[in-house]
PyMOL commands that place a pseudoatom at each C-alpha (Angstrom):
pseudoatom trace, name=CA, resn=UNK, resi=1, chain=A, elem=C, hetatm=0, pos=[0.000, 0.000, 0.000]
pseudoatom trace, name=CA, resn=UNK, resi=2, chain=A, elem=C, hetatm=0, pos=[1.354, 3.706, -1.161]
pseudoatom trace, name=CA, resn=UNK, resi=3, chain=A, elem=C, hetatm=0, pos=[2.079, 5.822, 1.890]
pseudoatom trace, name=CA, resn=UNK, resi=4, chain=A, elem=C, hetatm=0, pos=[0.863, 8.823, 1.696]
pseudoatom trace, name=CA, resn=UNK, resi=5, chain=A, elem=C, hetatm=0, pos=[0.986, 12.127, 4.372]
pseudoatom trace, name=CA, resn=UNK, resi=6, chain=A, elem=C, hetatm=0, pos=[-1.564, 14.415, 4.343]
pseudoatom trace, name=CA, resn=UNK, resi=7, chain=A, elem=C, hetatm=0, pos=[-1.825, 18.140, 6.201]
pseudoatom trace, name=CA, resn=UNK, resi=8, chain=A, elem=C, hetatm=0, pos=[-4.939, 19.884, 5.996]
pseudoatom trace, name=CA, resn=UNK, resi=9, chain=A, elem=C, hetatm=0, pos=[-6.382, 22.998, 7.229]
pseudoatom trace, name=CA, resn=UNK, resi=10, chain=A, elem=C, hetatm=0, pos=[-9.711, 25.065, 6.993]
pseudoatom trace, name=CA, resn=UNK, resi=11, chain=A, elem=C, hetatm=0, pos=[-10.299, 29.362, 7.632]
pseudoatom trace, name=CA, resn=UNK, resi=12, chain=A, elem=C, hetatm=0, pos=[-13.416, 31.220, 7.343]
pseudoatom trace, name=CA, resn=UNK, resi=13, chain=A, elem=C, hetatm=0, pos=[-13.895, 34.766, 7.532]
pseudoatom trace, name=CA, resn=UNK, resi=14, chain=A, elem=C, hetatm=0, pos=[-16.243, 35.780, 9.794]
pseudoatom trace, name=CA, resn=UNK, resi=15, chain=A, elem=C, hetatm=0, pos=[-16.501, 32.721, 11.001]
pseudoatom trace, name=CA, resn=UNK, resi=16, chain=A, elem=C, hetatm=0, pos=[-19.643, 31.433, 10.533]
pseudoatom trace, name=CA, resn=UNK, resi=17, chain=A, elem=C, hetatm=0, pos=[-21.499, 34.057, 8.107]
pseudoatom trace, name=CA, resn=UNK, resi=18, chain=A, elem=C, hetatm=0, pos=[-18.336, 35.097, 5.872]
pseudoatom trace, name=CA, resn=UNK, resi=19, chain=A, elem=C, hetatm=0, pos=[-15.942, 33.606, 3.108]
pseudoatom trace, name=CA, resn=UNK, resi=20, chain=A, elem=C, hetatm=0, pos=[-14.152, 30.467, 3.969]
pseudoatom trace, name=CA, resn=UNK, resi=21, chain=A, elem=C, hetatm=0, pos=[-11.707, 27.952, 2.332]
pseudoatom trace, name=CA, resn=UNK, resi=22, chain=A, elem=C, hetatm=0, pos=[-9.929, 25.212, 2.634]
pseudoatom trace, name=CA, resn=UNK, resi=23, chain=A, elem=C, hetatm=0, pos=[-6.137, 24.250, 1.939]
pseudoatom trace, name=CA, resn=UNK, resi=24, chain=A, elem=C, hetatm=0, pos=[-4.287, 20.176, 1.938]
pseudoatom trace, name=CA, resn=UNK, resi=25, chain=A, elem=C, hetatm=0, pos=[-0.667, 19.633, 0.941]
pseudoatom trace, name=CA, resn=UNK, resi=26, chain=A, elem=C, hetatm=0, pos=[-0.241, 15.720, -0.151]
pseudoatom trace, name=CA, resn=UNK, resi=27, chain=A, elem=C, hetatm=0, pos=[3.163, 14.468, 0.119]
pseudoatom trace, name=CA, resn=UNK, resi=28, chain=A, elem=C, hetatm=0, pos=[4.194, 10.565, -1.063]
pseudoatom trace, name=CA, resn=UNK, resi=29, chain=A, elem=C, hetatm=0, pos=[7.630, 9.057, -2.199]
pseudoatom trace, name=CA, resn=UNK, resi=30, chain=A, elem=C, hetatm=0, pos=[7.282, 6.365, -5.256]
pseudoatom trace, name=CA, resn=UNK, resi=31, chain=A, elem=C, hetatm=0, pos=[9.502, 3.882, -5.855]
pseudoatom trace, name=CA, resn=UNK, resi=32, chain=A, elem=C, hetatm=0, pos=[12.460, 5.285, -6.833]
pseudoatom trace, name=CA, resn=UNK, resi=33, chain=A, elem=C, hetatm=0, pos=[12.789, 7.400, -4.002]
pseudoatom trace, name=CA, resn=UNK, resi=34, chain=A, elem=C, hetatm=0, pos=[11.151, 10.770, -5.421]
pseudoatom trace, name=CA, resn=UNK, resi=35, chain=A, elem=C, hetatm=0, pos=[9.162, 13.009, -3.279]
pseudoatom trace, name=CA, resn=UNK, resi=36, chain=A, elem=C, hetatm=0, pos=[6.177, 14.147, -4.622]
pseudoatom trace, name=CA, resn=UNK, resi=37, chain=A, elem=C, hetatm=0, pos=[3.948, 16.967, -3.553]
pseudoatom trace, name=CA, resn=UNK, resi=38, chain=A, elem=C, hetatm=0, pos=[0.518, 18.422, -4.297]
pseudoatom trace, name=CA, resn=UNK, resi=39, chain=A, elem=C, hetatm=0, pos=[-0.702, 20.999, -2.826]
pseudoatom trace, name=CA, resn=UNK, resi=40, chain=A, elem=C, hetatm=0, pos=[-5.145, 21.566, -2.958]
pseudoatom trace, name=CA, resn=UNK, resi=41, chain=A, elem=C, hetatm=0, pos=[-7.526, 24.597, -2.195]
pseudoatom trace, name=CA, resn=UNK, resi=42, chain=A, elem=C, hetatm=0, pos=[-10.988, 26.154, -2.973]
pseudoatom trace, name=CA, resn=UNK, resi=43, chain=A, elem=C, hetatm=0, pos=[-12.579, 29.225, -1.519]
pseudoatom trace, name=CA, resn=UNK, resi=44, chain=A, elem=C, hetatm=0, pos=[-16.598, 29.148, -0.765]
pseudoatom trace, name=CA, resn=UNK, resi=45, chain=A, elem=C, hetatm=0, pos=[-18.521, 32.269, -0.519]
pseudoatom trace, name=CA, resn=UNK, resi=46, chain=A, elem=C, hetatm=0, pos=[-20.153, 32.011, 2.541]
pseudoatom trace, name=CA, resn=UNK, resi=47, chain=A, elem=C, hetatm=0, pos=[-19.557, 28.460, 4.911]
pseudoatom trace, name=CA, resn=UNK, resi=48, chain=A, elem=C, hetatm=0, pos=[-17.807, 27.724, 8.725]
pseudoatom trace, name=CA, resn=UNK, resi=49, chain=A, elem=C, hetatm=0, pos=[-13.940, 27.067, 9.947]
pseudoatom trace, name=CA, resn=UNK, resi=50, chain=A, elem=C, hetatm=0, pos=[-15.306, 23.772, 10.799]
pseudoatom trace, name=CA, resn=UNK, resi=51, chain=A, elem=C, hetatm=0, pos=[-16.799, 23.057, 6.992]
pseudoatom trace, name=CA, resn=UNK, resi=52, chain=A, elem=C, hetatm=0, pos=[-13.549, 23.678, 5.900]
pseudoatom trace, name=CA, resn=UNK, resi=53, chain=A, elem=C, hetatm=0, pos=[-11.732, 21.787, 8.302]
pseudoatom trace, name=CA, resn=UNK, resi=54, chain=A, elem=C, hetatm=0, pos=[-13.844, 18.945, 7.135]
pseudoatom trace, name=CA, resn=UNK, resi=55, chain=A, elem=C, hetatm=0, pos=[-13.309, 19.622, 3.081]
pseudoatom trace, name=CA, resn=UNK, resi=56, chain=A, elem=C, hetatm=0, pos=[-9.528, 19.653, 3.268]
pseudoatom trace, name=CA, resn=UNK, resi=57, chain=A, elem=C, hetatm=0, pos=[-9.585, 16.006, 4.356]
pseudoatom trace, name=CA, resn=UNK, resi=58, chain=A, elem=C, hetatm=0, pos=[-12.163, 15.443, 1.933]
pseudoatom trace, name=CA, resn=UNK, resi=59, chain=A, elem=C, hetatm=0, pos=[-10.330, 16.598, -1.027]
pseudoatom trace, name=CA, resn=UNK, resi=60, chain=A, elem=C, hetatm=0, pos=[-7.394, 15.310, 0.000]
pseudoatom trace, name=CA, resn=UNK, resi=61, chain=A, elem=C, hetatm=0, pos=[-8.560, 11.903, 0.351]
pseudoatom trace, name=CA, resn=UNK, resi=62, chain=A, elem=C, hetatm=0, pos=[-10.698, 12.150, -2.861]
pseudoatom trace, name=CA, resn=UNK, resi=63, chain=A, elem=C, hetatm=0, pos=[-7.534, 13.043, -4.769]
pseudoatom trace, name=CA, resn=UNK, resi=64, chain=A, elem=C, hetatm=0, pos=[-6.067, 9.661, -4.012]
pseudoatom trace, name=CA, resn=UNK, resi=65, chain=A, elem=C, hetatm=0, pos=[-6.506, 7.282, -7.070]
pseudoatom trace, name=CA, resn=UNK, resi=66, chain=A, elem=C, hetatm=0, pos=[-5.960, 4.085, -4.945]
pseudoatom trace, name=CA, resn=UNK, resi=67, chain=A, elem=C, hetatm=0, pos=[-6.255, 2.731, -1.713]
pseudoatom trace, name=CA, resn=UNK, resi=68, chain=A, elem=C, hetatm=0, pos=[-3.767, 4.181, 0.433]
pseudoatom trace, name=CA, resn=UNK, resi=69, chain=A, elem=C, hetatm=0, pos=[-2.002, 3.869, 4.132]
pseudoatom trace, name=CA, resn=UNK, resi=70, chain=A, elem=C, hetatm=0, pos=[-2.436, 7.764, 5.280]
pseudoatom trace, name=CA, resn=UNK, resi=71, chain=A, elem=C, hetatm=0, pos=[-1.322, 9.698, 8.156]
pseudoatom trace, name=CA, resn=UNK, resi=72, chain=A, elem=C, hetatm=0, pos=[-3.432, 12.947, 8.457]
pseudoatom trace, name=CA, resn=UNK, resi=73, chain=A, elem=C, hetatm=0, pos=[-2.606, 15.925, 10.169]
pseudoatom trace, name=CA, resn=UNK, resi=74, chain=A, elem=C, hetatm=0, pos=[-4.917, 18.247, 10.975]
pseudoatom trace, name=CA, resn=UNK, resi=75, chain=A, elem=C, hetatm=0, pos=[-5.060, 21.226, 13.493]
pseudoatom trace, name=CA, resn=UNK, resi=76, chain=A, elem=C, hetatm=0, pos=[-8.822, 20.689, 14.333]
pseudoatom trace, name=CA, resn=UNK, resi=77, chain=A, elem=C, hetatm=0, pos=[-9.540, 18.495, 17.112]
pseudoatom trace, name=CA, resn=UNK, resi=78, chain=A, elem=C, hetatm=0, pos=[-12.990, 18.553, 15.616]
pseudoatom trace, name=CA, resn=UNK, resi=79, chain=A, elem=C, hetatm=0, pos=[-12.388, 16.302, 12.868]
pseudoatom trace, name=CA, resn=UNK, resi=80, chain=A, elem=C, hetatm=0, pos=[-9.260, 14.429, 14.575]
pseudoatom trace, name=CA, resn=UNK, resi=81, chain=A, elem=C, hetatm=0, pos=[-10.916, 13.627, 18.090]
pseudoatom trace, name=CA, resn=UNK, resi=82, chain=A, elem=C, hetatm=0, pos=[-14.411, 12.835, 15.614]
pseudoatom trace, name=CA, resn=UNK, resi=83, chain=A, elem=C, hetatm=0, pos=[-12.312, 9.693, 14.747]
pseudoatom trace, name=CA, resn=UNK, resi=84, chain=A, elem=C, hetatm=0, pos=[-9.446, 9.055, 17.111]
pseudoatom trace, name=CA, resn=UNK, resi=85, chain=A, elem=C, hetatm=0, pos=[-12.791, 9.644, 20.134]
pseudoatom trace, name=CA, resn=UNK, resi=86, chain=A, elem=C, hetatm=0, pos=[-14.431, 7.483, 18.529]
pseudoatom trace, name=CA, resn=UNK, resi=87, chain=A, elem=C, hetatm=0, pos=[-17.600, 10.105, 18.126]
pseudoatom trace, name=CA, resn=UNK, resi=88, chain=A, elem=C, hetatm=0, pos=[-18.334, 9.336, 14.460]
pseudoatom trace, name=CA, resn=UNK, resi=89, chain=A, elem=C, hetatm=0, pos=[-19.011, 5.813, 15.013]
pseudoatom trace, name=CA, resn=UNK, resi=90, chain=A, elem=C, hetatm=0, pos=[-21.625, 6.670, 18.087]
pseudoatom trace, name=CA, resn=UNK, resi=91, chain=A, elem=C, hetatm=0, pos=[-23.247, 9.491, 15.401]
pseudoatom trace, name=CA, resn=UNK, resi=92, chain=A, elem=C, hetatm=0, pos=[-23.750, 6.980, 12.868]
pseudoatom trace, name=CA, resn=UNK, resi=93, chain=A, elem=C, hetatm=0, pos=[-25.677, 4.571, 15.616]
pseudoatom trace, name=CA, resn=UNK, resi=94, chain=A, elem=C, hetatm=0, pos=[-27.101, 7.202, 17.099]
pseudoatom trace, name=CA, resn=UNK, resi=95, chain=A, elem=C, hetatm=0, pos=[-28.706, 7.923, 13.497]
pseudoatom trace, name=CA, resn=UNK, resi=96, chain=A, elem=C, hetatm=0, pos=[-25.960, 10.840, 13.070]
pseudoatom trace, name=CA, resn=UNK, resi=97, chain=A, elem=C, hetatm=0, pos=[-27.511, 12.341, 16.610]
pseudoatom trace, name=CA, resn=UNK, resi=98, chain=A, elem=C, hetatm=0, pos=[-24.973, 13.872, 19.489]
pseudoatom trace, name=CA, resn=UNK, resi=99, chain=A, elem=C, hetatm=0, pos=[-25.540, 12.396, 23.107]
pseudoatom trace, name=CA, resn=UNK, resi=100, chain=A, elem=C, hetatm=0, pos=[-28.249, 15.425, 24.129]
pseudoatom trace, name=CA, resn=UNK, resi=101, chain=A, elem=C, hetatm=0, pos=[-30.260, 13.425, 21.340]
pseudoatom trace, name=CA, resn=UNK, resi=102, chain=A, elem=C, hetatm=0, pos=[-29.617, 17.357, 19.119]
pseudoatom trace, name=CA, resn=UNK, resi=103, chain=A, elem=C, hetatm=0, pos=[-28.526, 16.674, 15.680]
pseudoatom trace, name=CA, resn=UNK, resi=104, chain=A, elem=C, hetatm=0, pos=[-24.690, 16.547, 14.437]
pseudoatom trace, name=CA, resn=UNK, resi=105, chain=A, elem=C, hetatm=0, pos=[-23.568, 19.536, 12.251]
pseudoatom trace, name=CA, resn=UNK, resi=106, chain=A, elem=C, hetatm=0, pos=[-22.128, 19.141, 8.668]
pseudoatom trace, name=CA, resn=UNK, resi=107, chain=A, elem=C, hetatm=0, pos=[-23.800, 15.497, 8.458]
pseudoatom trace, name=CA, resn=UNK, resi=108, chain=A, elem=C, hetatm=0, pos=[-23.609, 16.143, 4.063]
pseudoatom trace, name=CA, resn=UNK, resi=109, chain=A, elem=C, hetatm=0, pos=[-19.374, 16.386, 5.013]
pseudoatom trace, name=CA, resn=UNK, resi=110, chain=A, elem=C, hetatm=0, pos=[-19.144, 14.161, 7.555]
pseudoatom trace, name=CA, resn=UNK, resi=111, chain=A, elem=C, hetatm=0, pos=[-21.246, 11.650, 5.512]
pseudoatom trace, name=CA, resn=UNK, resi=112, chain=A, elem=C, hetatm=0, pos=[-18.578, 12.344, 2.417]
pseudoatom trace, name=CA, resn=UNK, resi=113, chain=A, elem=C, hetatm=0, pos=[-15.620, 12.386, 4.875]
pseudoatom trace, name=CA, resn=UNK, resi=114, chain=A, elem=C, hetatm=0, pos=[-16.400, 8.499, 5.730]
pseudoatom trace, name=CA, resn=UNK, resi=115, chain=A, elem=C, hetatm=0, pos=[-17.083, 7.524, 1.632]
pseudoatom trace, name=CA, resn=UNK, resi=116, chain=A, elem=C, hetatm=0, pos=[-13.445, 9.611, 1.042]
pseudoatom trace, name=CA, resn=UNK, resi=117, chain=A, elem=C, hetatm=0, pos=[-11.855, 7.342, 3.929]
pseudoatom trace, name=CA, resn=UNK, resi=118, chain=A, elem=C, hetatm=0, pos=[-13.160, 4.356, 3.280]
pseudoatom trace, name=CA, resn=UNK, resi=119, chain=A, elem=C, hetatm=0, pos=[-10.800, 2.526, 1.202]
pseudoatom trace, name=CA, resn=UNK, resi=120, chain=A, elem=C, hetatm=0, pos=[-7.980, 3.921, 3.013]
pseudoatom trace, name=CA, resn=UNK, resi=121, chain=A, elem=C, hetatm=0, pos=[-5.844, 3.256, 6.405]
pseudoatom trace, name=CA, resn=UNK, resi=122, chain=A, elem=C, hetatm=0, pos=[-5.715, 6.372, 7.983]
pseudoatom trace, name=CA, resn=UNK, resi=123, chain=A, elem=C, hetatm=0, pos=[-3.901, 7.905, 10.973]
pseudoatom trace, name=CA, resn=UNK, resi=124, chain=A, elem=C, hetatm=0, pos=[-6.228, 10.508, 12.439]
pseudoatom trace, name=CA, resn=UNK, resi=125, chain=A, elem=C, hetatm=0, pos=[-3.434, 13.045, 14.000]
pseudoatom trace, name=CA, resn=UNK, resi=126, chain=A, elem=C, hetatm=0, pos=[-3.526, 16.542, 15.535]
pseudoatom trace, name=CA, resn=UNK, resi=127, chain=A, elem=C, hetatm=0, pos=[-0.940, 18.968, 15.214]
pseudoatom trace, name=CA, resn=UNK, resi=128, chain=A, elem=C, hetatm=0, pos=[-1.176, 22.070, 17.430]
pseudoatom trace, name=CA, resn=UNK, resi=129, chain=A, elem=C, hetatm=0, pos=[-2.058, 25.309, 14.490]
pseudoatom trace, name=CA, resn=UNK, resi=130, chain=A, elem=C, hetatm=0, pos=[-0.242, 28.810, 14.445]
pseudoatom trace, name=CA, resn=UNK, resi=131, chain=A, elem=C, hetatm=0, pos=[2.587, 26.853, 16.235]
pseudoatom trace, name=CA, resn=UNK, resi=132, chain=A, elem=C, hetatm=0, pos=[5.443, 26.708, 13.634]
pseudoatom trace, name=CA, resn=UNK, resi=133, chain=A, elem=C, hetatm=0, pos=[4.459, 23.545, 12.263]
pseudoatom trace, name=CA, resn=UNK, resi=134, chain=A, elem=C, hetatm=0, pos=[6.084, 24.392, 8.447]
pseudoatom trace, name=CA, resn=UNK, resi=135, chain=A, elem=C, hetatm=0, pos=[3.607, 21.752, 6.773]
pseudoatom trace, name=CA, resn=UNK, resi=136, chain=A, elem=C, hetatm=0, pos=[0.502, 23.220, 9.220]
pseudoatom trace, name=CA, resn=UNK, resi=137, chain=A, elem=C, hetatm=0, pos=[1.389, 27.167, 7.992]
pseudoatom trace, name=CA, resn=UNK, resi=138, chain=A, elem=C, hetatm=0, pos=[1.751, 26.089, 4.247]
pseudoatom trace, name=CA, resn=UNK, resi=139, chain=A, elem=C, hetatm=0, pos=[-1.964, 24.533, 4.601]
pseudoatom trace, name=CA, resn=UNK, resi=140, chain=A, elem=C, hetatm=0, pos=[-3.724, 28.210, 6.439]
pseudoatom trace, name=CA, resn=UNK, resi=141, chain=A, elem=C, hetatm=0, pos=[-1.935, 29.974, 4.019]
pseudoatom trace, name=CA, resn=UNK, resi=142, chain=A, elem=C, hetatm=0, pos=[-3.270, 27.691, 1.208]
pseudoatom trace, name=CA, resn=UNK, resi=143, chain=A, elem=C, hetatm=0, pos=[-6.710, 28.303, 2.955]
pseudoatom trace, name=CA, resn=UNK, resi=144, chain=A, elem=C, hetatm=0, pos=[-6.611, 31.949, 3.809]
pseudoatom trace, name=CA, resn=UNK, resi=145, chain=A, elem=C, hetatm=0, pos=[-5.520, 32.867, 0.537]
pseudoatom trace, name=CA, resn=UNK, resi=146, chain=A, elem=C, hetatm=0, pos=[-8.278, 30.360, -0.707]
pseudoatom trace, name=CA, resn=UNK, resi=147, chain=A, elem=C, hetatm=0, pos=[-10.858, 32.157, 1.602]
pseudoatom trace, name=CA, resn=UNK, resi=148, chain=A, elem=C, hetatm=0, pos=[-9.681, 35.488, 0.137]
pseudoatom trace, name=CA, resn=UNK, resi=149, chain=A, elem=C, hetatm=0, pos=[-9.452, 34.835, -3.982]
pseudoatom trace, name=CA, resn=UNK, resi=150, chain=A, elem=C, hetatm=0, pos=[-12.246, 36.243, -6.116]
pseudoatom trace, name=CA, resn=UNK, resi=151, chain=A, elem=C, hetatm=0, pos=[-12.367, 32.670, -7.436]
pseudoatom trace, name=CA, resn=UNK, resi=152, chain=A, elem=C, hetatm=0, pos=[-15.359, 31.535, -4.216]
pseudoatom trace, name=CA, resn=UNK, resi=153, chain=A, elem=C, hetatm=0, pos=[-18.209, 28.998, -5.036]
pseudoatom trace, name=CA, resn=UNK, resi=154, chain=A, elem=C, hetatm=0, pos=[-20.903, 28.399, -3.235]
pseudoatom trace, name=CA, resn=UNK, resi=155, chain=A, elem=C, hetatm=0, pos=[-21.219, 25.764, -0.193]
pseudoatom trace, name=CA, resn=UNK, resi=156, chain=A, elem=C, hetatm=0, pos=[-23.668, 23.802, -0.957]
pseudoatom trace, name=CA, resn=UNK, resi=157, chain=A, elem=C, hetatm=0, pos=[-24.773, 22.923, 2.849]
pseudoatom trace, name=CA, resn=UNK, resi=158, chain=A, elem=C, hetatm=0, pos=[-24.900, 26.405, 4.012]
pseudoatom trace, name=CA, resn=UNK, resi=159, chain=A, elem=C, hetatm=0, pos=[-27.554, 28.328, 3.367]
pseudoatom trace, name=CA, resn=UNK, resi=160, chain=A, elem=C, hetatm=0, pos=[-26.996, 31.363, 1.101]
pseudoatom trace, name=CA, resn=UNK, resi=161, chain=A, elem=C, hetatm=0, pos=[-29.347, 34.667, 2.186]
for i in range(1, 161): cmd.bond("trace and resi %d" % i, "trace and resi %d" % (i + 1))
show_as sticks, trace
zoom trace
């Protein structure tokens, strides 16, 4: 199985009513020994830090062609502890309900997050953001400048006024 690190981040603007996006750098060496790197990122017009946390993994693990063993690194203990807590499995039982019986947030993502993940063996880890982590800062910048192009589609699970 191709090993493959990912690092992913999400922004938003106004956090939760403005401009958001998302950045992933994807980082593998083939079998000659070559590093390769690809770096992802898309802007929404309006969406949450927490959407965006979510679509970095997502695009990052859709852009894999094959079943792959991943370690992720993310700076959201949303999406990390979702897994490595074991919360997404209860939300799925629970018929994607929290404990307090309310409904879970971003059920479309988290719903695409598990397809994305499925045929791979992933590594759920947190890395702690605006810390000097050169891989985390390369993935906000990715997603800030993402957040702040004139190049922003719409997110299709927020609601847009």
């Amino acid at each position: 199985m191709q090993k493959v690190t990912i690092y992913t981040d999400g922004a938003a603007r106004g956090n939760p009513d403005g401009p958001g996006g998302y950045g992933a750098v994807l980082k593998y060496v083939d079998s000659r020994g070559e590093l390769h790197e690809k770096e992802l990122s898309q802007g929404y017009i309006r969406t949450t830090n927490n959407r965006m946390e979510l679509m970095a993994a997502i695009a990052a693990l859709e852009a894999l062609r094959r079943p792959c063993e991943v370690q992720l690194w993310s700076d959201s203990q949303y999406l990390v502890n979702a897994f490595n807590q074991h919360w997404i499995e209860n939300w799925v039982r629970k018929g994607w309900k929290r404990s307090g019986k309310e409904p879970v947030k971003n059920v479309d993502l988290w719903q695409r997050l598990l397809k994305a993940a499925e045929p791979h063996e992933i590594t759920w880890n947190w890395v702690r953001g605006h810390n000097g982590d050169p891989e985390n800062e390369r993935c906000d910048a990715l997603a800030t400048q993402a957040a702040d192009s004139d190049d922003l589609i719409p997110d299709p699970g927020v609601d847009i006024p």
